[in-house]
C-alpha positions as CSV (number, residue, x, y, z in Angstrom):
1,X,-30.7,21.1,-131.1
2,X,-33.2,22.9,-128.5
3,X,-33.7,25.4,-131.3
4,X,-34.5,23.1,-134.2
5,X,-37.0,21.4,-132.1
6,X,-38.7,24.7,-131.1
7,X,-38.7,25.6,-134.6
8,X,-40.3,22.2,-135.7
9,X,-43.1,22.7,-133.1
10,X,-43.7,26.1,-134.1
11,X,-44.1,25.1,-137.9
12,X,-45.9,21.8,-136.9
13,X,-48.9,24.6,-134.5
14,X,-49.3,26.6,-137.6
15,X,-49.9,23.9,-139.9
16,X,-52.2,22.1,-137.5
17,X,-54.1,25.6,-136.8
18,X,-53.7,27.7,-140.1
19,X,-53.1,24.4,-142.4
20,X,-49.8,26.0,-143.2
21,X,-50.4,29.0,-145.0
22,X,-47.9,31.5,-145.8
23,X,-49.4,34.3,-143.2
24,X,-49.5,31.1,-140.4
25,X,-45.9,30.9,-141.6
26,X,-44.3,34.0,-141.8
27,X,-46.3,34.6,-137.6
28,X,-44.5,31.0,-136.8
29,X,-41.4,32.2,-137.9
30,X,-41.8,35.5,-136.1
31,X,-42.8,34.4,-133.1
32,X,-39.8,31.2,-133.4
33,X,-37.4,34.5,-133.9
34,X,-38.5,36.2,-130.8
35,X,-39.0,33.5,-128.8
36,X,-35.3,31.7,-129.0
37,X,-34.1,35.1,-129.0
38,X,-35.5,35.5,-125.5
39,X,-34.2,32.1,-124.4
40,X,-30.5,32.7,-126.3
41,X,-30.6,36.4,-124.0
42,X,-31.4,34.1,-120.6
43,X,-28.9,31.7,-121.5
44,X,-26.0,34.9,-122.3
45,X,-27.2,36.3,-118.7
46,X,-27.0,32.9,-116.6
47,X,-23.1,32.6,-118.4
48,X,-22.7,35.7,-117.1
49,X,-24.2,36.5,-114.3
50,X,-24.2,33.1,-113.0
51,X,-21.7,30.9,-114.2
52,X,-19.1,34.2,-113.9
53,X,-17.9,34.4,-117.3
54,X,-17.1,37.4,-119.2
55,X,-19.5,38.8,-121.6
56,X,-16.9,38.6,-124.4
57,X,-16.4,35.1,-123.8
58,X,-20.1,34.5,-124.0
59,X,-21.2,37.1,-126.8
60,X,-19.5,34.0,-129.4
61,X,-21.7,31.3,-127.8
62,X,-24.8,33.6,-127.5
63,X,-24.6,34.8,-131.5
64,X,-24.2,30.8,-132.1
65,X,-27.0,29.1,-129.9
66,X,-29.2,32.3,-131.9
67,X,-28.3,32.8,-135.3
68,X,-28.4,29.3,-136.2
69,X,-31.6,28.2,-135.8
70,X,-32.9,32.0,-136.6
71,X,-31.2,31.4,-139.6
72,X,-32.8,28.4,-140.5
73,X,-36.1,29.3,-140.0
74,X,-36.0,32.5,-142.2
75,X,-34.5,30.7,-144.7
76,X,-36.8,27.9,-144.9
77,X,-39.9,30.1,-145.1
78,X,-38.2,32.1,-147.3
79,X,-37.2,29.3,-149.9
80,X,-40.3,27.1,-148.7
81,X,-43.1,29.4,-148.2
């Protein structure tokens, strides 16, 4: 849910700052991409390196907490914008 709300706030700047162009768009989406990549990548090290599980057991759950809301937001500015 973390990721949907990031993505909402990021769409919801570049309307207020751009008024929701498709360049403000297409940066929002790039910068929602690498951002939530960043925090899926700490969230994959802390399972590992913290919590003690295996990197296989947490590559599913990192490619999940990612691609899903990475997903979404290419394809609503892709079908949207």
């Amino acid at each position: 849910m973390a990721g949907f709300l990031a993505l909402g706030v990021c769409y919801g700047l570049a309307k207020l700052f751009a008024n929701a162009s498709v360049r403000s768009i297409r940066i929002a989406t790039t910068v929602f991409v690498v951002i939530w990549f960043l925090v899926a990548a700490a969230n994959l090290w802390v399972g590992v390196a913290q919590a003690g599980y295996a990197f296989r057991e947490e590559l599913p759950v990192f490619l999940l907490i990612f691609s899903l809301p990475a997903a979404t937001a290419i394809f609503v500015k892709w079908k949207f914008y």
